[in-house]
ZAGU-730114 format. One line per field, with one value per residue (C-alpha): x, y, z; chain; residue number from 1. Coordinates in nm, 4 decimals, padded with zeros to 6 digits, m for minus. Each point is the difference from the previous one (the first is absolute). Example, Ala and Ser with C-alpha at 12.3 -4.5 7.8 and 13.67 -1.06 7.14 Angstrom:
<atoms>
x 01.2300/00.1370 $
y m00.4500/00.3440 $
z 00.7800/m00.0660 $
chain A/A $
n 1/2 $
</atoms>
This chain:
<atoms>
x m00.0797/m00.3905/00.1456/00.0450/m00.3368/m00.3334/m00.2110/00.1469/00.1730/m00.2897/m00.1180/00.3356/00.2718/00.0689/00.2709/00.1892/m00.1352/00.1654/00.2707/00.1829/m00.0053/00.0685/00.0567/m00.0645/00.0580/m00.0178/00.0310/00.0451/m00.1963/m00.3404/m00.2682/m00.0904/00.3310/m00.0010/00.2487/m00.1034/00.1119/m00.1638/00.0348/m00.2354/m00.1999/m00.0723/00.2284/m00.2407/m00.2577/00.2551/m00.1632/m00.1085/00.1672/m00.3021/m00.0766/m00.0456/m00.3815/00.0213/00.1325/00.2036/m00.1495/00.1213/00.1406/m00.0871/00.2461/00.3177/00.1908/m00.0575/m00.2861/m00.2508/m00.2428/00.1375/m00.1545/00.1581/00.0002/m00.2838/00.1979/m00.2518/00.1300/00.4106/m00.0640/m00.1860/00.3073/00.2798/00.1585/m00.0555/m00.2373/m00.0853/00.0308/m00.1658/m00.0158/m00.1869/00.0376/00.2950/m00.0936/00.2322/00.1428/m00.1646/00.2029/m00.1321/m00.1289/m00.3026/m00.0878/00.1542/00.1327/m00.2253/00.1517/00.1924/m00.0679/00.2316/m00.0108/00.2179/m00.0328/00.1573/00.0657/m00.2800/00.0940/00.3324/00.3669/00.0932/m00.0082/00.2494/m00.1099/00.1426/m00.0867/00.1287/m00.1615/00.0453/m00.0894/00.0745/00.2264/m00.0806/m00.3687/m00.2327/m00.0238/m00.3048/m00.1327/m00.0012/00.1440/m00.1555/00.2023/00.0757/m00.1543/00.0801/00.2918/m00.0210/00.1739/00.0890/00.0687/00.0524/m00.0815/00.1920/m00.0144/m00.3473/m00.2745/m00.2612/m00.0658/m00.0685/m00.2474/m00.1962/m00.0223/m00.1396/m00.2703/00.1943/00.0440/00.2742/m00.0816/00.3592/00.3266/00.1030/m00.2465/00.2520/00.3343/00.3232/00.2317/m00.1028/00.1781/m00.0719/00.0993/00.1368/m00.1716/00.1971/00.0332/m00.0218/00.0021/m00.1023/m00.1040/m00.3985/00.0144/m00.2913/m00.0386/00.0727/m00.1939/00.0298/m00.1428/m00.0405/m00.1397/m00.0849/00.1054/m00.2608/00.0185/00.1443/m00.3281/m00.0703/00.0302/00.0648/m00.1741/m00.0370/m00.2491/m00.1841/m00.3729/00.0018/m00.3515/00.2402/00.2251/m00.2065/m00.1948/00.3135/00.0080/m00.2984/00.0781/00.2750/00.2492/00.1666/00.0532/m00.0496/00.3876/00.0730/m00.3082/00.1738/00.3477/m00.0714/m00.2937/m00.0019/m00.3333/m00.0924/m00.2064/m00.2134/00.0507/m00.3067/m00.2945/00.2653/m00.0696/00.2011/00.0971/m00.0810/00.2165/00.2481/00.0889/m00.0234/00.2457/00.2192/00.0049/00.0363/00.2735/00.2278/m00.1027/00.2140/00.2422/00.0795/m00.0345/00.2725/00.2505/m00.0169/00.2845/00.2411/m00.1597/00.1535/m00.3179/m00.0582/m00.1127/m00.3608/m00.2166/m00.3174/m00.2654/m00.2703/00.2380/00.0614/m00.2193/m00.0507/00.1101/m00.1008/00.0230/00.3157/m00.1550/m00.2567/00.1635/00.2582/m00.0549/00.1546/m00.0553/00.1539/00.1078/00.1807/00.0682/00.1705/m00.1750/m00.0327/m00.0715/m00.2343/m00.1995/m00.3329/00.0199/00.1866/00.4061/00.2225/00.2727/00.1415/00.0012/m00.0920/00.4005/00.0671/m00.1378/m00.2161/00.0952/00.3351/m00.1879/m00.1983/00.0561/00.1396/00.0160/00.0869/m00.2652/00.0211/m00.1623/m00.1210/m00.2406/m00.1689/m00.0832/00.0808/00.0516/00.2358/00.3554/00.2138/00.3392/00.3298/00.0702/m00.3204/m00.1995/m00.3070/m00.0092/m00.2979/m00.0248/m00.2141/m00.1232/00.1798/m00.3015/m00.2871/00.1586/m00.1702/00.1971/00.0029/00.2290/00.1794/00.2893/00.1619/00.3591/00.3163/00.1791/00.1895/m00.1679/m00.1493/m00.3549/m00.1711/m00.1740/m00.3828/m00.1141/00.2171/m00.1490/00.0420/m00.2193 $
y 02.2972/m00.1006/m00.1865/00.2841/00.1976/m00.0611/00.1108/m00.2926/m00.2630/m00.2185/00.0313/00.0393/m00.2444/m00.3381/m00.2515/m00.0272/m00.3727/m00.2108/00.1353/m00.2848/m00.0622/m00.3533/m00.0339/m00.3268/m00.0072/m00.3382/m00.0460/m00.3440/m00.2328/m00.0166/m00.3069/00.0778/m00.0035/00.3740/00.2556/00.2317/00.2186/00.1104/00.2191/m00.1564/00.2499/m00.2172/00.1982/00.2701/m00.1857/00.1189/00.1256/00.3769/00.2127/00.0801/00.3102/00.1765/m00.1161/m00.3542/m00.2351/m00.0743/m00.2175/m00.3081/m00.0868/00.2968/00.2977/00.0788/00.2885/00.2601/m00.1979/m00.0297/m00.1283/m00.2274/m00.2801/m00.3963/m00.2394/m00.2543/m00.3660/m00.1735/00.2413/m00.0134/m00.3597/m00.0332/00.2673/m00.0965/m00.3522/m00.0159/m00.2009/00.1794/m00.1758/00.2770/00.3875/00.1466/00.2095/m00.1340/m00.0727/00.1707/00.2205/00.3625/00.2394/00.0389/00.3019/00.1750/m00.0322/m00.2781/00.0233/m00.2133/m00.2876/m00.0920/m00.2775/m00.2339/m00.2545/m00.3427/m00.1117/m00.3017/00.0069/m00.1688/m00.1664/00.1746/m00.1725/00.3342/00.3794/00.3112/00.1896/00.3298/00.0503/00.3655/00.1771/00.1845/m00.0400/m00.3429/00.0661/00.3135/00.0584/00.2303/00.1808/00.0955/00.3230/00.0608/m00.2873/m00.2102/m00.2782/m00.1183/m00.2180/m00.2889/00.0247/m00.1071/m00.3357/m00.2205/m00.3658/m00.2204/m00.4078/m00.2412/m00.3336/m00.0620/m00.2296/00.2172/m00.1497/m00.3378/00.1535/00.1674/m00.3167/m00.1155/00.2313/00.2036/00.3496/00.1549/00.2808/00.0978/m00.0883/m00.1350/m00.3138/m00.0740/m00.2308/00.2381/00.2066/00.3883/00.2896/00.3231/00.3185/00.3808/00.2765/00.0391/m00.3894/00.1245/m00.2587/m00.3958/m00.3083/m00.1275/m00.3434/m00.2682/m00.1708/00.3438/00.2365/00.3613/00.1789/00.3399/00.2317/00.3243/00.2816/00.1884/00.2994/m00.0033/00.0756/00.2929/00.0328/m00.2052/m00.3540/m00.0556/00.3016/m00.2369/m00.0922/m00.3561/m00.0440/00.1121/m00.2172/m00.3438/00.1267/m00.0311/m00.3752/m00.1005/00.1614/m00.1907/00.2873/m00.0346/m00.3534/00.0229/m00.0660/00.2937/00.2314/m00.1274/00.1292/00.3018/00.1380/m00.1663/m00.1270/m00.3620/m00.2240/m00.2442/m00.3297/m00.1900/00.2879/00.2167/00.2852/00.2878/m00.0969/00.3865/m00.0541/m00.1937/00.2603/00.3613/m00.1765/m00.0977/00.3081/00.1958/m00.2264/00.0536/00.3263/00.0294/m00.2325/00.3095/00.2485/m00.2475/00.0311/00.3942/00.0136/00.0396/00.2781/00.3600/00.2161/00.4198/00.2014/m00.0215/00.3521/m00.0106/m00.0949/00.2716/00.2607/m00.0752/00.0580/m00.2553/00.1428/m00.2990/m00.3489/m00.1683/m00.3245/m00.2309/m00.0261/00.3097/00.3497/00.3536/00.2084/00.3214/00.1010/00.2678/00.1085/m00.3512/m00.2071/m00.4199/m00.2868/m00.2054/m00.3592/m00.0505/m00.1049/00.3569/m00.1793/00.3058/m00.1229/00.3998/00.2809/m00.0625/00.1371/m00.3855/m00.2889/m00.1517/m00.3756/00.1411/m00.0307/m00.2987/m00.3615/m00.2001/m00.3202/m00.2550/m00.1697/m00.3767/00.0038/m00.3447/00.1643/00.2379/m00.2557/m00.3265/00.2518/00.2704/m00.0813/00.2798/00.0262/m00.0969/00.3835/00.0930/m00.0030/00.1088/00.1813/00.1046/00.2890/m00.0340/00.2698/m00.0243/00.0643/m00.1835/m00.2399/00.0927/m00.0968/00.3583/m00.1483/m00.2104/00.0338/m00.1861/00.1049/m00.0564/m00.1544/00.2619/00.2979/00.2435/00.0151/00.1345/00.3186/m00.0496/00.3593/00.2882/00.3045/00.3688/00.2146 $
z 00.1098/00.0421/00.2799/00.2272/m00.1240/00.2004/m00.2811/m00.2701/00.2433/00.0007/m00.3178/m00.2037/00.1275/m00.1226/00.0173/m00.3287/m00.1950/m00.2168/m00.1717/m00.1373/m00.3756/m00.0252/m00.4222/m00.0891/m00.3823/m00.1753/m00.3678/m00.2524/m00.2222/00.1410/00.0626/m00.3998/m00.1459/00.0352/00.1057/00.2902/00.2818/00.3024/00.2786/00.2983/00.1780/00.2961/00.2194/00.0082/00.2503/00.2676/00.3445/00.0669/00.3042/00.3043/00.1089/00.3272/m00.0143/m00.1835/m00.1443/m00.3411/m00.2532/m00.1013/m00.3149/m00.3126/00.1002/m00.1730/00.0906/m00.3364/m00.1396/00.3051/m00.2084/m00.1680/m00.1482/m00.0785/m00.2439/00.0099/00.1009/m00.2396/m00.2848/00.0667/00.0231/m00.3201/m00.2196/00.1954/00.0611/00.3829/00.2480/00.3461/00.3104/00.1834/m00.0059/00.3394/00.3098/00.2046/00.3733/00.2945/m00.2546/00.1334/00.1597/00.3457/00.1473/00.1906/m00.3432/m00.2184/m00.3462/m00.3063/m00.0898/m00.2832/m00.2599/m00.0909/m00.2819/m00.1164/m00.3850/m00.2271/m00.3550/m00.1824/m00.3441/m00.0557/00.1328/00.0672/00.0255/00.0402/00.3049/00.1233/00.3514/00.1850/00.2776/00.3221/00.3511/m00.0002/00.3084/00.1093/00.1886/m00.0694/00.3433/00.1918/00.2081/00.3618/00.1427/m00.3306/m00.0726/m00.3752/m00.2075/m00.2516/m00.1887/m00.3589/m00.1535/m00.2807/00.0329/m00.2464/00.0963/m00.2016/m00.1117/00.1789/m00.0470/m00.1020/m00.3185/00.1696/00.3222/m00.2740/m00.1756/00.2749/00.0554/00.2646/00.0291/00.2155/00.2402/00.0008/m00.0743/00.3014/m00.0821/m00.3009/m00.0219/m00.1579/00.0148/00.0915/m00.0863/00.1981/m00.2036/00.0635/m00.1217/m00.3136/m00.1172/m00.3885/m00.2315/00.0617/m00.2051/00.0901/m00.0524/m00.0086/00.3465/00.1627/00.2396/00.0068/00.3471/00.0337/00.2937/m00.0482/00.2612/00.2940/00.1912/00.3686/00.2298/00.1664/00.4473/00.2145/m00.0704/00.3367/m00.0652/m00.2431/00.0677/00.0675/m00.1478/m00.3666/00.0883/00.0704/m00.3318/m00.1764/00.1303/m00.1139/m00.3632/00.0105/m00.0435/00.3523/00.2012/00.3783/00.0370/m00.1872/00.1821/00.3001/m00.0908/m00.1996/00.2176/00.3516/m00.0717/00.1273/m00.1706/00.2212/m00.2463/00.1666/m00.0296/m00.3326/00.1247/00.1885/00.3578/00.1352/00.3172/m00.1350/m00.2695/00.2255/00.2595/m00.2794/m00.1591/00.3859/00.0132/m00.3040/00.1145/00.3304/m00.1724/m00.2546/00.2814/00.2181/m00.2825/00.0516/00.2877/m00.1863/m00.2132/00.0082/00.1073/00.0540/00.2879/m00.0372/00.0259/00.1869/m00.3195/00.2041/m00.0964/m00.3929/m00.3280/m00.2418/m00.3261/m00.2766/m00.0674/m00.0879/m00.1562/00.2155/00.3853/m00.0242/00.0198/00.0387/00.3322/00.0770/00.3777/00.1091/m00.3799/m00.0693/m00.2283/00.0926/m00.1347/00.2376/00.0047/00.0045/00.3907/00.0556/00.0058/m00.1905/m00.2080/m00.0016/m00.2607/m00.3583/m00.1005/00.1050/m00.1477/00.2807/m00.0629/00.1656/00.3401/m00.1172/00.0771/m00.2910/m00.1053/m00.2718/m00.1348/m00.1451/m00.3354/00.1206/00.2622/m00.2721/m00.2582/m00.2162/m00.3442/00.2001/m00.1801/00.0682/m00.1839/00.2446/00.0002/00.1245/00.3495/00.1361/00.3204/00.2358/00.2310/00.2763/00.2829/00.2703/00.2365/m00.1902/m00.2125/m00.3276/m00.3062/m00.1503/m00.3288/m00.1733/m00.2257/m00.3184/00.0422/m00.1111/00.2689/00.2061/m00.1107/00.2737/00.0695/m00.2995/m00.0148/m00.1001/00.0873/00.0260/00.0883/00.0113/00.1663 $
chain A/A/A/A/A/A/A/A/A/A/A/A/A/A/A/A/A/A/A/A/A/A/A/A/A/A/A/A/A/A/A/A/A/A/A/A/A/A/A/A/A/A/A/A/A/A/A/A/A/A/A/A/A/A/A/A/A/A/A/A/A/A/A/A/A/A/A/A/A/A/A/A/A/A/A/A/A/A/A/A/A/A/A/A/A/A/A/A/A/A/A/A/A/A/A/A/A/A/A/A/A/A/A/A/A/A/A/A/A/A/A/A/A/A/A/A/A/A/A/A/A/A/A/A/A/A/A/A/A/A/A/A/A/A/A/A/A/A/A/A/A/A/A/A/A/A/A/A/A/A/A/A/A/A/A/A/A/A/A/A/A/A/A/A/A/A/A/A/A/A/A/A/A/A/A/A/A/A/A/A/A/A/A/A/A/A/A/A/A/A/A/A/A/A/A/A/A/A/A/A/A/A/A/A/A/A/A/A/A/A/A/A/A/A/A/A/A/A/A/A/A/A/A/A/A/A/A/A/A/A/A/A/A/A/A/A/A/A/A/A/A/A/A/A/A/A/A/A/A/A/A/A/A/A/A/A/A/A/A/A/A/A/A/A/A/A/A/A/A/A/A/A/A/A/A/A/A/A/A/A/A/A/A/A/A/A/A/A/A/A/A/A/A/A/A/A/A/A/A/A/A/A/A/A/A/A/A/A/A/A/A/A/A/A/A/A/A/A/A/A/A/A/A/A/A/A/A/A/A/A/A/A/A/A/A/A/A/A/A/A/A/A/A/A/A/A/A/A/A/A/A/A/A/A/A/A/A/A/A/A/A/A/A/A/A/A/A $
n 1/2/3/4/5/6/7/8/9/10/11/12/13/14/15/16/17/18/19/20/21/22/23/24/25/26/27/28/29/30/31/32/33/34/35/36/37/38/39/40/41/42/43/44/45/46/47/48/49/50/51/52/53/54/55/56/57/58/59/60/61/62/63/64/65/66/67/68/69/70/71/72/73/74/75/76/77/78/79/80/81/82/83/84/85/86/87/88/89/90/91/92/93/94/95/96/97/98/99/100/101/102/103/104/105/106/107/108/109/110/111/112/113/114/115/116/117/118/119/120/121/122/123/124/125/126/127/128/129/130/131/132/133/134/135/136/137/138/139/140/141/142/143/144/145/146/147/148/149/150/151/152/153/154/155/156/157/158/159/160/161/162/163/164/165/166/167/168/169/170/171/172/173/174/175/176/177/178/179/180/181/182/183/184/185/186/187/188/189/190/191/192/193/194/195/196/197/198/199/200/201/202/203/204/205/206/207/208/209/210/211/212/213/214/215/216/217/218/219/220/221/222/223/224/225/226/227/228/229/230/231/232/233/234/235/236/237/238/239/240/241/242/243/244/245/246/247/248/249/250/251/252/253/254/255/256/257/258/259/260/261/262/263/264/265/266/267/268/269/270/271/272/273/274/275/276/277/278/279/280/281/282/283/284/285/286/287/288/289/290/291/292/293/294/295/296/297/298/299/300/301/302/303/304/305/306/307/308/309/310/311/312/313/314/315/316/317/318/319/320/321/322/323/324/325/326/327/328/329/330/331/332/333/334/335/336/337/338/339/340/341/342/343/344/345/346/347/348/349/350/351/352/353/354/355/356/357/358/359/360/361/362/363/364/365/366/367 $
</atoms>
């Protein structure tokens, strides 16, 4: 609703956060000989959804308990039988935007002094993205993997630390959402990521002055600013290549805007003779001519009266999951779809449907 209201738009809207609830209950004989159980609240360092005027924050927000706060690692480590690898903000994870989604955190842990442990791990979102705003697209997806029979024990003997799993020998195991009940054994890894926000507009709308500051936080690699923004690092002087970037962003530009022949479009009505009505999120809005109310683009392209949904008379396309990020893992079932403007190109959304199913309805209005 605050969508389509002048006086609250700004102020009001925000892209839904993390929503998954990934339970990770463990229970057994701890380090001391003790029993205990546990329910981990790492999973609520997921990332926050941005807003019309900034950015999410990265890894405190869970949907229902916004502020939330975690476990210290120093004090699960020191009650529970586990060892962490690592538990920080996970780079290229954001949903990208005009404004970005925060970041999730992510963690990896071994048993420590124990040959084993019951863990129940269920959750949601695991394949299913949470979606962004305005042509937003969504961010990490959460996970569980399990790393067996590795040589952990024998690099930390060493005096060697793992960043991630990947730098360990074994045998992975990449879960669903609902896995339920599994055996922790000694030698074993357990990863988890947490779940973002999509972003919010079109990240070709980003700043790239945000984007290269993600970079040098170390939240976003220039491969991934290059793919998820059209920004281009220079890798001599690291900094933003100013040229490069606008004509690769002009260019994926006309690319969308080529794609639009085949688009079904409506008599257009001379903008000098309409009234603009209210917003309809951040590039659309509602017009009135000739006692028919439209739905319009920012660069004046009408997509017809707001009885139809305007992605109708959009251009539409399947998006890889590849192209939006390394943590978007979409169920089988399920694809994500972006509707351009025909005349401009802007990516004004982007869905998570099931496959098959018409073009959703974000805003349905009557006036």
């Amino acid at each position: 609703m605050f969508s389509c209201v002048d006086k609250y738009f700004k102020k009001e809207v925000q892209t839904p956060g993390n929503d998954s609830w990934l339970t990770m209950n463990m229970g057994g004989i701890n380090q001391y000989g003790e029993p205990f159980g546990t329910m981990l609240s790492d999973v609520g360092a997921g990332g926050e959804g941005p807003w019309p005027h900034r950015d999410g924050a990265a890894a405190h927000f869970l949907i229902g308990i916004p502020t939330m706060q975690i476990t210290d690692v120093e004090l699960n480590e020191n009650v529970y039988p586990m060892l962490y690898l690592y538990r920080r903000i996970i780079p290229n994870s954001q949903g990208a935007g005009k404004y970005k989604s925060g970041e999730p955190a992510g963690m990896a842990f071994k048993l420590h002094d124990v040959d084993s442990v019951f863990a129940a791990l269920i959750g949601q979102g695991v394949q299913a993205p949470q979606r962004g705003m305005f042509g937003g697209t969504p961010g990490a997806c959460p996970c569980f993997i399990i790393k067996r029979k590795t040589d952990i024990d024998e690099k930390l003997a060493e005096g060697k630390l793992p960043h991630d799993i990947d730098e360990l020998n074994g045998e992975e195991t990449v879960y669903n959402s609902k896995p339920g009940g599994v055996t922790f054994s000694k030698g074993e890894v357990l990863k988890s990521t947490f779940q973002t926000s999509g972003g919010y507009g079109d990240p070709l709308e980003r700043d790239p002055r945000h984007v290269f500051q993600d970079i040098t936080w170390g939240r976003l690699s220039p491969e991934w600013a290059n793919k998820m923004y059209g920004v281009v690092i220079d890798p001599q002087k690291m900094e933003v290549n100013k040229v490069a970037t606008e004509q690769k962003r002009k260019r994926i530009l006309s690319e969308r805007v080529s794609l639009a022949k085949n688009t079904q479009r409506v008599p257009q009505i001379d903008p000098a003779k309409a009234t603009r009505l209210m917003p309809m999120g951040e590039y659309l809005e509602v017009i009135e001519a000739g006692g028919t109310k439209l739905i319009k683009c920012r660069c004046g392209y009408q997509f017809g009266p707001i009885t139809q949904n305007w992605k109708d008379h959009a251009t539409r396309v399947g998006i890889d999951p590849k192209d939006i990020g390394p943590f978007v893992t979409p169920h089988k079932d399920i694809e994500i779809r972006g509707y351009w403007c025909p005349n401009c190109g802007l990516q004004l959304d982007v869905e998570v449907a099931q496959k098959g199913d018409p073009p959703l309805w974000d805003i349905a209005l009557d006036i």
